[in-house]
C-alpha positions as CSV (number, residue, x, y, z in Angstrom):
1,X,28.4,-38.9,35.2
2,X,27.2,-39.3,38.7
3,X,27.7,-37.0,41.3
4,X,28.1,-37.1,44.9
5,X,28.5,-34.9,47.3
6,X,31.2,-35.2,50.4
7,X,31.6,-32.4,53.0
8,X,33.6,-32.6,56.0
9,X,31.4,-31.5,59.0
10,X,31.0,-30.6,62.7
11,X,28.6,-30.5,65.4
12,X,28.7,-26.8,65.3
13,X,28.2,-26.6,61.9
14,X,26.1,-30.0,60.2
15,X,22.5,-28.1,60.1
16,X,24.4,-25.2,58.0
17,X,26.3,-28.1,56.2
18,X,23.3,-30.7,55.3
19,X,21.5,-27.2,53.3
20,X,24.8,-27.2,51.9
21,X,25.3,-30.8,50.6
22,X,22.1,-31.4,49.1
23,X,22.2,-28.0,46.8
24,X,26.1,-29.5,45.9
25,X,23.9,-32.1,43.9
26,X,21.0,-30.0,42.9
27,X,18.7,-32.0,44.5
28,X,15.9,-29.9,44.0
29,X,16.3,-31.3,40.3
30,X,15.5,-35.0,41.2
31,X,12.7,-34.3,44.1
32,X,9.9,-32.6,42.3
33,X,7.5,-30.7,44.7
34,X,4.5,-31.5,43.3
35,X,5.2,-35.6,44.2
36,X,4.9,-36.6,47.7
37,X,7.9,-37.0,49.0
38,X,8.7,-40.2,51.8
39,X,11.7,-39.5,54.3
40,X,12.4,-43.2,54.7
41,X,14.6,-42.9,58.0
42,X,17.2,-45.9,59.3
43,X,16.1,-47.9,62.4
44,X,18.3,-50.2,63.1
45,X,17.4,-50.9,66.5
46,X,14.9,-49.6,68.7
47,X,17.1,-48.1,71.3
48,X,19.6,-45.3,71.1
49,X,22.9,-46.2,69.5
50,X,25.8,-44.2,67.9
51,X,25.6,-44.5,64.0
52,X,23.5,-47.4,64.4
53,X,20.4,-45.2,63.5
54,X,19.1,-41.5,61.7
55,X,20.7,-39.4,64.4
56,X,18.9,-36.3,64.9
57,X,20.7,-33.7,63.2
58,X,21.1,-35.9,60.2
59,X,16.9,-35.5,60.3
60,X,16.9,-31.9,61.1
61,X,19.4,-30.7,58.3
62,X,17.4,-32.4,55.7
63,X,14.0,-31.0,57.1
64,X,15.9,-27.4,57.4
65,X,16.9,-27.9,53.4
66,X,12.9,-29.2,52.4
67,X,11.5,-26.3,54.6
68,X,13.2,-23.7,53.0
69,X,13.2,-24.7,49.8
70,X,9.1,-25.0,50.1
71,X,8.5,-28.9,50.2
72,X,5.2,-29.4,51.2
73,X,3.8,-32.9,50.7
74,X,6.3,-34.9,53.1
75,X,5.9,-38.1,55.4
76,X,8.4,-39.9,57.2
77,X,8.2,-43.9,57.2
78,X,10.3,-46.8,59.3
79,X,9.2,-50.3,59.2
80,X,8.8,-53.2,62.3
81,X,11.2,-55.9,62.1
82,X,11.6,-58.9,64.5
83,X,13.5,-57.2,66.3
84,X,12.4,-53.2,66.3
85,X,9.3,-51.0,67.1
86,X,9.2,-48.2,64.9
87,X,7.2,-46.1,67.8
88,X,9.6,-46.7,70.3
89,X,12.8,-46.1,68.1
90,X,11.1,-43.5,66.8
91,X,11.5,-41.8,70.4
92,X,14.5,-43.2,71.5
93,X,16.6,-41.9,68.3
94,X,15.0,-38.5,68.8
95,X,12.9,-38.0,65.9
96,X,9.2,-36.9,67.0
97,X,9.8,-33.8,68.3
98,X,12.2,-32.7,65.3
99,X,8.6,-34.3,62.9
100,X,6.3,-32.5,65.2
101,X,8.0,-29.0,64.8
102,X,8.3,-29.3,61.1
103,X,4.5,-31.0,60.9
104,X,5.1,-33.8,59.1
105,X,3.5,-37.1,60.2
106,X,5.3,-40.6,61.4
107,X,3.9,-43.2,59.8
108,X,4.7,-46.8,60.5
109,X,4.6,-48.9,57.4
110,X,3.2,-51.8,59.2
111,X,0.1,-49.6,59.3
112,X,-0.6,-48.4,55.8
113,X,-1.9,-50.8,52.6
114,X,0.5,-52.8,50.6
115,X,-0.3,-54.0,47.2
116,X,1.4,-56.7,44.5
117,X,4.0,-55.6,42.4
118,X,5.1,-56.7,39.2
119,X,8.5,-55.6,38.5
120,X,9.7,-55.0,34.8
121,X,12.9,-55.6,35.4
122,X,14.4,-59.1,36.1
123,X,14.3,-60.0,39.6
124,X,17.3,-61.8,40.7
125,X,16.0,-63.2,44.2
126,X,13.3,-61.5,45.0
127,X,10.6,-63.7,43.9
128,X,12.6,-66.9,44.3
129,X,12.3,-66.1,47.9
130,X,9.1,-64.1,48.2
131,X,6.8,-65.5,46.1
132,X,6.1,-62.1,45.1
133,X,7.0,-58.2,45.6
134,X,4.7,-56.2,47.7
135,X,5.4,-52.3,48.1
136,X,3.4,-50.0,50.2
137,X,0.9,-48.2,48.1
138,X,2.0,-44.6,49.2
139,X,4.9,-45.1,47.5
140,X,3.7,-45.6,44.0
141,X,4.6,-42.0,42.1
142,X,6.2,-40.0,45.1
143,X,10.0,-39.1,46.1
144,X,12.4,-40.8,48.8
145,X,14.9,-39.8,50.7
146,X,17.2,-42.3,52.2
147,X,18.5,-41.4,55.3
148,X,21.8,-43.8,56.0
149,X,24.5,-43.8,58.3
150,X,27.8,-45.0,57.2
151,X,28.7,-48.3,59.0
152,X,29.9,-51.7,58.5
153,X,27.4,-54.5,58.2
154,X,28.0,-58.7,59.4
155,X,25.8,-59.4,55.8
156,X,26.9,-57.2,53.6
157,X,30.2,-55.6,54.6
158,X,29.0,-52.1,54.2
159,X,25.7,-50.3,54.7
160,X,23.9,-47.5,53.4
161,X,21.3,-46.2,50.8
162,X,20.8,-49.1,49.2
163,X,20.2,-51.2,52.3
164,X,18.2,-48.6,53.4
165,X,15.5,-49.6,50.9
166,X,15.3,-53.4,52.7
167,X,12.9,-51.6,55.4
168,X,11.2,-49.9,53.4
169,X,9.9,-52.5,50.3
170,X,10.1,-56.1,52.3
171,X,7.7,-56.4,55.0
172,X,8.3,-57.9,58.7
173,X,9.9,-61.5,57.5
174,X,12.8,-59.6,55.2
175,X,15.0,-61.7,57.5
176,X,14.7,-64.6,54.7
177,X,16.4,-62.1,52.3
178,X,19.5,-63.3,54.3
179,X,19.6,-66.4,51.8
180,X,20.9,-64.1,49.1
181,X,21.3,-60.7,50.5
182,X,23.3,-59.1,48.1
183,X,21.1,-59.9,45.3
184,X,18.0,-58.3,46.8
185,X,19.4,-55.0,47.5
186,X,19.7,-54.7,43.5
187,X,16.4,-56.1,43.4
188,X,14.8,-53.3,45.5
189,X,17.3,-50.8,44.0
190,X,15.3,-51.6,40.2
191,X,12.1,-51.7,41.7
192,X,12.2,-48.4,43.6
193,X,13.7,-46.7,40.3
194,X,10.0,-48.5,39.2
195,X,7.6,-47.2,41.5
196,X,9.5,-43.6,43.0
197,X,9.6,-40.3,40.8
198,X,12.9,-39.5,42.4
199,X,15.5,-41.3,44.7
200,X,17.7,-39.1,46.8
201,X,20.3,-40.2,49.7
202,X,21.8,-38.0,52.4
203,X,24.0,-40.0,54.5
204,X,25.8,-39.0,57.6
205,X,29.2,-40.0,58.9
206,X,29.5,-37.3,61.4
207,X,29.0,-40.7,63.7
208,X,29.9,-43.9,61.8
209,X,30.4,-47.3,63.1
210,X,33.2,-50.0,62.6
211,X,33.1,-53.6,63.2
212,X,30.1,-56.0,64.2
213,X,27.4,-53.9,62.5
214,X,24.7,-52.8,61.6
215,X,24.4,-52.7,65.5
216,X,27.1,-53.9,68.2
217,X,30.1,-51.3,66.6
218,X,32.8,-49.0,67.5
219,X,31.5,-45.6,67.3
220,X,34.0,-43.6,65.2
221,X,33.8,-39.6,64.8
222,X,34.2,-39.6,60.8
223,X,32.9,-36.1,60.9
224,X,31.6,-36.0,57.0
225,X,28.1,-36.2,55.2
226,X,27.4,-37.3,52.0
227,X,24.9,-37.3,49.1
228,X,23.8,-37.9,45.7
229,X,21.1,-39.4,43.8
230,X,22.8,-42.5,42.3
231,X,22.6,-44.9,45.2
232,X,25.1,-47.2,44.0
233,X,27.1,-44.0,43.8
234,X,27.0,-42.4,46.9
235,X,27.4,-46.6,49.1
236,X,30.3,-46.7,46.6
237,X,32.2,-43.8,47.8
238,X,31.1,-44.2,51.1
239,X,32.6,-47.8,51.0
240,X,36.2,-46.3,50.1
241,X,35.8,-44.2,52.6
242,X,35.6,-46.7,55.1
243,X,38.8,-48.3,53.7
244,X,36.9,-50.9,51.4
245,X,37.2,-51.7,47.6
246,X,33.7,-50.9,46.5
247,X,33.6,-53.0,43.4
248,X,35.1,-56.3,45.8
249,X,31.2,-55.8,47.4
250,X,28.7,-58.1,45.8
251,X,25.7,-55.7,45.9
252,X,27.8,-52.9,44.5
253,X,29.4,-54.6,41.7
254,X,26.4,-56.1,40.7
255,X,24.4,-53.0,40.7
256,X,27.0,-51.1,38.5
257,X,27.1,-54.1,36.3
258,X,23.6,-54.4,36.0
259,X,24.0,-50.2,35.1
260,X,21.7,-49.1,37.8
261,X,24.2,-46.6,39.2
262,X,28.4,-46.2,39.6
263,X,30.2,-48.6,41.9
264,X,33.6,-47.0,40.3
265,X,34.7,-44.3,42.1
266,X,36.7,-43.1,39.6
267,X,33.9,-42.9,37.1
268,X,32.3,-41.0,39.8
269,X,32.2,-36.7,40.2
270,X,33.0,-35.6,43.9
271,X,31.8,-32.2,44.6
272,X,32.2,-30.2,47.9
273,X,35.9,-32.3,49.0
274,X,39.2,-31.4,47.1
275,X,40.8,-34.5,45.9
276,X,44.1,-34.3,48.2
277,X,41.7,-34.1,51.7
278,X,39.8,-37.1,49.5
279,X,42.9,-39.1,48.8
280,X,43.8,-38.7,52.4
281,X,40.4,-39.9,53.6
282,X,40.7,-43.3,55.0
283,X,39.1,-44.7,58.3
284,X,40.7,-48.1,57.6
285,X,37.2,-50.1,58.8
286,X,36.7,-54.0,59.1
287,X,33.9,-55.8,59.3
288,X,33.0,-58.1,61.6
289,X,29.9,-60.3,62.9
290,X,27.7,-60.4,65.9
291,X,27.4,-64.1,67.3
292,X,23.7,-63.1,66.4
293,X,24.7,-62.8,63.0
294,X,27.4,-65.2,62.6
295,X,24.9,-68.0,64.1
296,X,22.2,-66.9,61.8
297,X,25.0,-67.6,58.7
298,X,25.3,-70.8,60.0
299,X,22.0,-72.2,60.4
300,X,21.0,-71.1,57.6
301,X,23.6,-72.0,55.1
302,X,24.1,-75.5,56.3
303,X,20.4,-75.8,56.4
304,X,19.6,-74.4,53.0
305,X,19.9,-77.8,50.7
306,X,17.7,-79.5,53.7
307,X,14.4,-78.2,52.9
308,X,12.3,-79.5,55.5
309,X,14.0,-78.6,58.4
310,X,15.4,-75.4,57.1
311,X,11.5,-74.8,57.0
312,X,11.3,-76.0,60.4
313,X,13.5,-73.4,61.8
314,X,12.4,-70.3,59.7
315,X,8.9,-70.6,58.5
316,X,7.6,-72.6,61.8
317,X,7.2,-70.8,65.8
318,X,10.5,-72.6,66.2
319,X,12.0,-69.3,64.6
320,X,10.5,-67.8,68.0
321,X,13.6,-68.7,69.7
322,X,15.7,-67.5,67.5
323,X,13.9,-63.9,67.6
324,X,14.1,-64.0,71.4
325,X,18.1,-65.4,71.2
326,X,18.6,-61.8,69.5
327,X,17.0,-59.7,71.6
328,X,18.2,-61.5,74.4
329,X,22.2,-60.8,73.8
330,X,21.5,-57.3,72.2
331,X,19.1,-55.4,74.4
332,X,19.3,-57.3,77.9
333,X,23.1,-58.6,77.4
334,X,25.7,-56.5,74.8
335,X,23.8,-53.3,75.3
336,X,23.6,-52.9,79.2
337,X,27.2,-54.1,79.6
338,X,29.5,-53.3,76.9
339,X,27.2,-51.2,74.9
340,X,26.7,-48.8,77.7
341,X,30.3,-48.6,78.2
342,X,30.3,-47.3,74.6
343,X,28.0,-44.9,74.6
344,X,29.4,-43.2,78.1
345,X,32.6,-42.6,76.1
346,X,30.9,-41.4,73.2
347,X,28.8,-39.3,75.4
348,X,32.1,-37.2,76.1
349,X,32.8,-36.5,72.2
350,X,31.5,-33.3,70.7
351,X,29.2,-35.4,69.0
352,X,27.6,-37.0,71.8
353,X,27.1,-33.6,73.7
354,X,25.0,-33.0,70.5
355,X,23.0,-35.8,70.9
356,X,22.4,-35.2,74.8
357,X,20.9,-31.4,73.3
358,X,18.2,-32.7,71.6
359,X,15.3,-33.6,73.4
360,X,13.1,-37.3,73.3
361,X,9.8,-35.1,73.9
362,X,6.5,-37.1,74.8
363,X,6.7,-40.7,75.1
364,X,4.1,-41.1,71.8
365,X,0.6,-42.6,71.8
366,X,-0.3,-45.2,69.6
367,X,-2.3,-47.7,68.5
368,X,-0.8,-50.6,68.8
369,X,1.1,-51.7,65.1
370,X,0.0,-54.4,63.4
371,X,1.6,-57.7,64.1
372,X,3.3,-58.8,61.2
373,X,3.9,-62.7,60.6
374,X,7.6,-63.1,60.9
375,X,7.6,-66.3,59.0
Protein backbone atom coordinates (compact mmCIF):
# COMPACT_ATOMS: atom_id res chain seq x y z
CA UNK A 1 0.00 0.00 0.00
CA UNK A 2 1.26 3.51 -0.51
CA UNK A 3 2.10 5.70 2.08
CA UNK A 4 2.01 9.32 2.60
CA UNK A 5 2.91 11.37 5.05
CA UNK A 6 0.69 14.59 6.34
CA UNK A 7 1.89 16.67 9.31
CA UNK A 8 0.30 19.76 10.41
CA UNK A 9 3.04 22.47 10.79
CA UNK A 10 4.26 26.01 11.81
CA UNK A 11 6.73 28.54 11.14
CA UNK A 12 8.20 27.90 14.46
CA UNK A 13 8.40 24.49 13.98
CA UNK A 14 8.62 23.20 9.84
CA UNK A 15 12.62 22.62 9.95
CA UNK A 16 11.95 20.20 13.07
CA UNK A 17 8.81 18.97 11.19
CA UNK A 18 10.28 18.32 7.43
CA UNK A 19 13.21 15.78 9.43
CA UNK A 20 10.07 14.54 10.71
CA UNK A 21 7.93 13.82 7.61
CA UNK A 22 10.36 12.33 5.53
CA UNK A 23 11.55 9.51 8.24
CA UNK A 24 7.29 9.04 8.58
CA UNK A 25 7.90 7.34 5.06
CA UNK A 26 11.27 5.89 5.49
CA UNK A 27 12.61 7.75 2.91
CA UNK A 28 16.07 6.77 3.45
CA UNK A 29 14.69 3.38 1.96
CA UNK A 30 13.84 4.83 -1.57
CA UNK A 31 16.99 7.38 -1.89
CA UNK A 32 19.96 5.28 -1.84
CA UNK A 33 23.29 7.26 -0.95
CA UNK A 34 25.47 5.89 -3.11
CA UNK A 35 23.14 7.41 -6.38
CA UNK A 36 23.33 11.01 -6.90
CA UNK A 37 20.62 12.47 -5.77
CA UNK A 38 18.75 15.77 -7.98
CA UNK A 39 16.72 18.29 -5.74
CA UNK A 40 14.52 19.31 -8.66
CA UNK A 41 13.00 22.57 -7.00
CA UNK A 42 9.52 24.37 -8.27
CA UNK A 43 10.00 27.69 -10.18
CA UNK A 44 7.04 28.92 -11.17
CA UNK A 45 7.97 32.35 -11.79
CA UNK A 46 10.98 34.15 -11.44
CA UNK A 47 9.90 36.61 -8.86
CA UNK A 48 8.90 36.05 -5.29
CA UNK A 49 5.44 34.81 -4.81
CA UNK A 50 3.53 32.97 -1.95
CA UNK A 51 3.11 29.21 -2.76
CA UNK A 52 3.77 29.92 -6.24
CA UNK A 53 7.40 28.60 -5.79
CA UNK A 54 9.97 26.24 -3.30
CA UNK A 55 9.79 28.58 -0.41
CA UNK A 56 12.73 28.49 1.61
CA UNK A 57 12.09 26.54 4.55
CA UNK A 58 10.50 23.96 2.41
CA UNK A 59 14.42 23.77 0.88
CA UNK A 60 16.10 24.04 4.23
CA UNK A 61 14.04 21.14 6.02
CA UNK A 62 14.82 18.80 3.27
CA UNK A 63 18.64 19.82 3.17
CA UNK A 64 18.49 19.58 7.30
CA UNK A 65 16.99 15.83 6.83
CA UNK A 66 19.88 14.79 3.77
CA UNK A 67 22.61 16.45 5.93
CA UNK A 68 22.05 14.57 8.85
CA UNK A 69 21.26 11.62 7.54
CA UNK A 70 24.84 11.78 5.48
CA UNK A 71 23.72 12.39 1.77
CA UNK A 72 26.59 13.34 0.02
CA UNK A 73 26.23 13.35 -3.75
CA UNK A 74 23.36 16.15 -4.15
CA UNK A 75 22.57 18.93 -6.93
CA UNK A 76 19.78 20.99 -7.16
CA UNK A 77 18.21 21.70 -10.75
CA UNK A 78 15.28 24.27 -12.20
CA UNK A 79 14.75 24.66 -15.78
CA UNK A 80 14.18 28.20 -18.16
CA UNK A 81 10.90 28.51 -19.50
CA UNK A 82 9.50 31.31 -21.71
CA UNK A 83 8.72 32.91 -19.15
CA UNK A 84 11.37 32.22 -16.12
CA UNK A 85 15.17 32.55 -15.44
CA UNK A 86 16.33 30.00 -13.25
CA UNK A 87 19.32 32.44 -11.94
CA UNK A 88 17.17 35.07 -11.13
CA UNK A 89 14.31 32.94 -9.42
CA UNK A 90 16.79 31.20 -7.99
CA UNK A 91 17.63 34.47 -5.87
CA UNK A 92 14.41 35.91 -5.70
CA UNK A 93 12.77 32.62 -3.94
CA UNK A 94 15.72 32.57 -1.59
CA UNK A 95 17.49 29.54 -2.47
CA UNK A 96 21.38 30.24 -2.99
CA UNK A 97 22.37 31.14 0.24
CA UNK A 98 20.42 28.12 1.85
CA UNK A 99 22.67 25.85 -1.42
CA UNK A 100 25.74 27.67 -0.64
CA UNK A 101 25.71 26.81 3.23
CA UNK A 102 24.95 23.24 2.66
CA UNK A 103 27.57 23.19 -0.57
CA UNK A 104 25.63 21.83 -3.00
CA UNK A 105 25.73 23.35 -6.56
CA UNK A 106 22.71 25.13 -8.71
CA UNK A 107 22.61 23.92 -11.79
CA UNK A 108 20.45 25.25 -14.56
CA UNK A 109 19.31 22.45 -16.89
CA UNK A 110 19.48 24.60 -19.78
CA UNK A 111 23.15 24.29 -19.25
CA UNK A 112 23.96 20.61 -18.86
CA UNK A 113 23.75 17.71 -22.01
CA UNK A 114 20.56 16.15 -22.95
CA UNK A 115 20.34 12.97 -24.80
CA UNK A 116 17.39 10.85 -26.79
CA UNK A 117 15.27 8.73 -24.82
CA UNK A 118 13.52 5.77 -25.76
CA UNK A 119 10.82 5.00 -23.30
CA UNK A 120 9.69 1.33 -22.69
CA UNK A 121 6.56 2.18 -21.74
CA UNK A 122 3.85 3.41 -24.09
CA UNK A 123 3.88 7.02 -24.53
CA UNK A 124 0.56 8.56 -24.65
CA UNK A 125 1.48 12.17 -26.03
CA UNK A 126 4.69 12.57 -25.58
CA UNK A 127 6.02 11.69 -28.84
CA UNK A 128 2.93 12.68 -30.77
CA UNK A 129 3.87 16.12 -29.76
CA UNK A 130 7.68 15.92 -29.39
CA UNK A 131 8.95 13.96 -31.91
CA UNK A 132 10.92 12.45 -29.34
CA UNK A 133 11.83 12.36 -25.39
CA UNK A 134 15.01 14.07 -24.47
CA UNK A 135 16.12 13.86 -20.64
CA UNK A 136 19.06 15.51 -19.20
CA UNK A 137 21.91 12.99 -18.99
CA UNK A 138 22.63 13.59 -15.19
CA UNK A 139 19.63 12.08 -14.53
CA UNK A 140 20.14 8.66 -15.92
CA UNK A 141 20.62 6.31 -12.50
CA UNK A 142 20.39 9.02 -9.72
CA UNK A 143 17.55 10.00 -7.10
CA UNK A 144 14.93 13.06 -7.26
CA UNK A 145 13.31 14.86 -4.95
CA UNK A 146 10.29 16.85 -5.97
CA UNK A 147 9.91 19.82 -4.19
CA UNK A 148 6.01 21.06 -4.82
CA UNK A 149 3.77 23.40 -3.31
CA UNK A 150 0.25 22.61 -3.03
CA UNK A 151 -1.77 25.02 -5.34
CA UNK A 152 -4.44 25.04 -7.85
CA UNK A 153 -3.48 25.14 -11.49
CA UNK A 154 -5.64 26.94 -14.82
CA UNK A 155 -4.41 23.47 -16.90
CA UNK A 156 -4.70 20.92 -14.68
CA UNK A 157 -6.77 21.86 -11.71
CA UNK A 158 -4.28 20.84 -9.21
CA UNK A 159 -0.48 20.87 -8.94
CA UNK A 160 2.22 19.16 -7.51
CA UNK A 161 4.83 16.28 -7.77
CA UNK A 162 3.83 15.06 -10.77
CA UNK A 163 3.77 18.46 -12.53
CA UNK A 164 6.82 19.07 -11.02
CA UNK A 165 8.54 16.67 -13.39
CA UNK A 166 7.29 18.96 -16.59
CA UNK A 167 10.48 21.27 -15.80
CA UNK A 168 12.55 18.95 -15.26
CA UNK A 169 12.19 16.26 -18.52
CA UNK A 170 10.72 18.81 -21.40
CA UNK A 171 13.02 21.37 -22.42
CA UNK A 172 12.21 25.32 -22.97
CA UNK A 173 9.12 24.72 -25.63
CA UNK A 174 7.10 22.28 -22.91
CA UNK A 175 4.48 25.00 -23.51
CA UNK A 176 3.09 22.66 -26.60
CA UNK A 177 2.42 20.02 -23.92
CA UNK A 178 -0.60 22.23 -23.30
CA UNK A 179 -2.35 20.32 -26.32
CA UNK A 180 -2.83 17.34 -24.01
CA UNK A 181 -1.50 18.20 -20.70
CA UNK A 182 -2.80 15.68 -18.63
CA UNK A 183 -1.53 12.99 -20.69
CA UNK A 184 2.09 14.03 -20.44
CA UNK A 185 2.33 14.32 -16.87
CA UNK A 186 1.82 10.32 -16.88
CA UNK A 187 4.08 10.27 -19.67
CA UNK A 188 6.95 11.85 -17.58
CA UNK A 189 5.72 10.04 -14.48
CA UNK A 190 6.67 6.41 -16.51
CA UNK A 191 9.69 7.73 -17.87
CA UNK A 192 11.20 9.10 -14.69
CA UNK A 193 10.31 5.64 -12.86
CA UNK A 194 12.66 4.66 -16.29
CA UNK A 195 15.67 6.60 -15.90
CA UNK A 196 15.70 7.62 -11.68
CA UNK A 197 16.84 4.99 -8.94
CA UNK A 198 14.36 6.60 -6.58
CA UNK A 199 11.52 9.25 -6.73
CA UNK A 200 10.68 11.07 -3.61
CA UNK A 201 8.23 14.15 -3.01
CA UNK A 202 8.09 16.57 -0.04
CA UNK A 203 5.49 19.04 -0.67
CA UNK A 204 4.71 22.00 1.42
CA UNK A 205 1.36 23.67 2.20
CA UNK A 206 2.53 25.68 5.01
CA UNK A 207 1.71 28.49 2.12
CA UNK A 208 -0.68 27.09 -0.54
CA UNK A 209 -2.47 28.91 -3.23
CA UNK A 210 -6.17 28.99 -4.46
CA UNK A 211 -7.57 30.15 -7.57
CA UNK A 212 -5.84 31.35 -10.91
CA UNK A 213 -2.72 29.28 -10.44
CA UNK A 214 0.09 28.09 -10.78
CA UNK A 215 0.83 31.92 -10.36
CA UNK A 216 -1.88 34.85 -9.96
CA UNK A 217 -3.56 33.04 -6.42
CA UNK A 218 -4.85 33.67 -3.10
CA UNK A 219 -2.25 32.91 -0.70
CA UNK A 220 -3.88 30.64 1.92
CA UNK A 221 -2.01 29.52 5.36
CA UNK A 222 -2.76 25.69 5.01
CA UNK A 223 -0.05 25.11 7.59
CA UNK A 224 0.67 21.25 6.62
CA UNK A 225 3.50 19.34 4.63
CA UNK A 226 3.35 16.28 3.01
CA UNK A 227 5.26 13.33 1.53
CA UNK A 228 5.61 10.00 0.10
CA UNK A 229 7.23 8.25 -2.74
CA UNK A 230 4.21 7.32 -4.90
CA UNK A 231 3.62 10.54 -6.78
CA UNK A 232 0.26 9.89 -7.84
CA UNK A 233 -0.18 9.27 -4.10
CA UNK A 234 0.97 12.02 -2.37
CA UNK A 235 -1.00 14.86 -5.56
CA UNK A 236 -3.94 12.58 -4.73
CA UNK A 237 -4.15 13.37 -1.12
CA UNK A 238 -3.02 16.64 -1.65
CA UNK A 239 -5.94 17.22 -4.13
CA UNK A 240 -8.58 16.25 -1.31
CA UNK A 241 -7.09 18.29 0.64
CA UNK A 242 -7.74 21.14 -1.33
CA UNK A 243 -11.40 20.23 -1.49
CA UNK A 244 -11.10 18.21 -4.95
CA UNK A 245 -12.10 14.63 -6.01
CA UNK A 246 -8.75 13.28 -6.93
CA UNK A 247 -9.95 10.56 -9.24
CA UNK A 248 -12.40 13.45 -11.17
CA UNK A 249 -8.55 14.85 -12.26
CA UNK A 250 -7.49 13.47 -15.68
CA UNK A 251 -3.76 13.07 -14.86
CA UNK A 252 -4.54 11.32 -11.56
CA UNK A 253 -7.03 8.89 -12.75
CA UNK A 254 -5.13 8.02 -15.54
CA UNK A 255 -2.02 7.42 -13.62
CA UNK A 256 -3.75 5.14 -11.02
CA UNK A 257 -5.38 3.38 -13.98
CA UNK A 258 -2.34 2.98 -15.83
CA UNK A 259 -0.95 1.54 -12.01
CA UNK A 260 1.85 3.90 -11.75
CA UNK A 261 0.83 5.00 -8.25
CA UNK A 262 -2.70 5.45 -5.96
CA UNK A 263 -5.12 8.26 -7.05
CA UNK A 264 -7.66 6.53 -4.26
CA UNK A 265 -7.30 7.91 -1.14
CA UNK A 266 -8.82 5.40 0.50
CA UNK A 267 -6.47 2.77 -0.84
CA UNK A 268 -3.99 5.07 0.39
CA UNK A 269 -1.93 4.81 4.24
CA UNK A 270 -1.80 8.35 5.98
CA UNK A 271 0.84 8.41 8.57
CA UNK A 272 1.74 11.37 10.96
CA UNK A 273 -2.32 12.91 10.86
CA UNK A 274 -5.11 11.07 12.91
CA UNK A 275 -7.98 10.46 10.73
CA UNK A 276 -10.65 12.81 12.60
CA UNK A 277 -8.02 16.07 12.16
CA UNK A 278 -7.85 14.30 8.39
CA UNK A 279 -11.62 14.12 7.96
CA UNK A 280 -11.90 17.63 9.10
CA UNK A 281 -9.22 18.83 6.61
CA UNK A 282 -10.87 20.73 3.92
CA UNK A 283 -9.62 24.21 2.36
CA UNK A 284 -12.62 24.08 -0.02
CA UNK A 285 -10.19 25.47 -3.16
CA UNK A 286 -11.42 26.31 -6.87
CA UNK A 287 -9.72 26.66 -9.66
CA UNK A 288 -9.63 29.27 -11.84
CA UNK A 289 -7.69 30.79 -14.96
CA UNK A 290 -5.46 33.61 -15.66
CA UNK A 291 -6.69 35.61 -18.97
CA UNK A 292 -2.99 34.34 -19.83
CA UNK A 293 -4.15 30.97 -19.47
CA UNK A 294 -7.64 31.08 -20.45
CA UNK A 295 -6.48 32.91 -23.88
CA UNK A 296 -3.84 30.34 -24.44
CA UNK A 297 -6.89 27.58 -24.16
CA UNK A 298 -8.50 29.30 -26.69
CA UNK A 299 -6.07 29.81 -29.38
CA UNK A 300 -4.98 26.82 -29.15
CA UNK A 301 -7.96 24.63 -29.13
CA UNK A 302 -9.79 26.37 -31.86
CA UNK A 303 -6.66 26.38 -33.76
CA UNK A 304 -5.70 22.75 -33.26
CA UNK A 305 -7.67 21.05 -36.50
CA UNK A 306 -6.16 24.16 -38.59
CA UNK A 307 -2.73 23.05 -38.98
CA UNK A 308 -1.07 25.69 -40.74
CA UNK A 309 -1.92 28.46 -38.85
CA UNK A 310 -1.89 26.71 -35.56
CA UNK A 311 1.79 26.40 -36.79
CA UNK A 312 1.85 29.89 -37.57
CA UNK A 313 1.08 30.99 -34.07
CA UNK A 314 3.24 28.37 -32.03
CA UNK A 315 6.11 27.14 -34.07
CA UNK A 316 6.76 30.62 -35.97
CA UNK A 317 8.37 34.24 -34.05
CA UNK A 318 4.61 35.12 -34.13
CA UNK A 319 4.57 33.07 -30.76
CA UNK A 320 6.90 36.09 -29.63
CA UNK A 321 3.96 38.06 -28.96
CA UNK A 322 2.33 35.82 -27.15
CA UNK A 323 5.50 35.27 -24.77
CA UNK A 324 5.74 39.00 -24.30
CA UNK A 325 1.52 39.22 -23.74
CA UNK A 326 2.43 37.01 -20.58
CA UNK A 327 5.04 38.71 -19.14
CA UNK A 328 3.45 41.81 -19.88
CA UNK A 329 0.16 41.30 -17.55
CA UNK A 330 2.08 39.06 -14.98
CA UNK A 331 5.33 40.88 -14.07
CA UNK A 332 4.63 44.65 -15.25
CA UNK A 333 0.66 44.50 -14.72
CA UNK A 334 -0.99 41.71 -12.06
CA UNK A 335 2.14 41.63 -10.06
CA UNK A 336 2.89 45.40 -9.30
CA UNK A 337 -0.83 46.16 -8.64
CA UNK A 338 -2.79 43.46 -7.24
CA UNK A 339 -0.06 41.03 -6.64
CA UNK A 340 1.73 43.42 -4.47
CA UNK A 341 -1.35 44.09 -2.53
CA UNK A 342 -1.19 40.26 -1.91
CA UNK A 343 1.97 39.82 -0.76
CA UNK A 344 1.76 43.04 1.75
CA UNK A 345 -1.01 41.16 3.45
CA UNK A 346 0.76 38.06 3.44
CA UNK A 347 3.69 39.74 4.62
CA UNK A 348 1.78 40.32 8.12
CA UNK A 349 1.07 36.35 8.55
CA UNK A 350 3.41 34.35 10.59
CA UNK A 351 4.37 32.91 7.49
CA UNK A 352 5.42 35.84 5.70
CA UNK A 353 7.55 37.10 8.77
CA UNK A 354 9.30 33.78 7.94
CA UNK A 355 9.93 34.55 4.60
CA UNK A 356 11.23 38.28 5.39
CA UNK A 357 13.98 36.14 7.90
CA UNK A 358 15.69 34.54 5.28
CA UNK A 359 18.13 36.30 3.47
CA UNK A 360 18.48 36.76 -0.84
CA UNK A 361 22.42 36.79 -0.29
CA UNK A 362 24.54 37.94 -3.43
CA UNK A 363 22.85 38.80 -6.48
CA UNK A 364 24.69 35.47 -8.43
CA UNK A 365 27.18 35.56 -11.27
CA UNK A 366 26.60 33.71 -14.27
CA UNK A 367 27.18 32.97 -17.46
CA UNK A 368 24.56 33.78 -19.40
CA UNK A 369 22.02 30.38 -19.90
CA UNK A 370 21.61 29.10 -23.00
CA UNK A 371 18.84 30.32 -25.19
CA UNK A 372 16.54 27.74 -25.69
CA UNK A 373 14.30 27.72 -28.99
CA UNK A 374 10.81 28.24 -27.71
CA UNK A 375 9.19 26.90 -30.73
Amino acid sequence: MSKVALLKTSPETVIDDYYKLMHLTDYEKSLSKHDKTVLKLNLSWTLYYPACSTPPWQLEGVLNALKKDEYKDIVAVENQTVVTHPWKGAYYNKWLPLLKENEINFQPLTDVEWETHKPKSEMLAMNDIFGEVLVPKMFYGSNVIHFPTVKTHGHTTTTGAMKNAFGGLIPKYRHHAHKKIHEVLVDLLAIQKEIHKGIFSVMDGGVCGNGAGPRTMEPYCGNIILASEDQVAIDALAAKIMGFDPLKIDYIKTAHDMGLGTGDVDQIEIVGMDKGDLKNLNFKFETSRSPVVKWDQRIRKSTMNIKWLHHLLFNSPIFKTFIFASEFYHDKLWYPTTGKKKINEYKKTNWGQLFDKYPYGDFPEYTEIKNWDPY
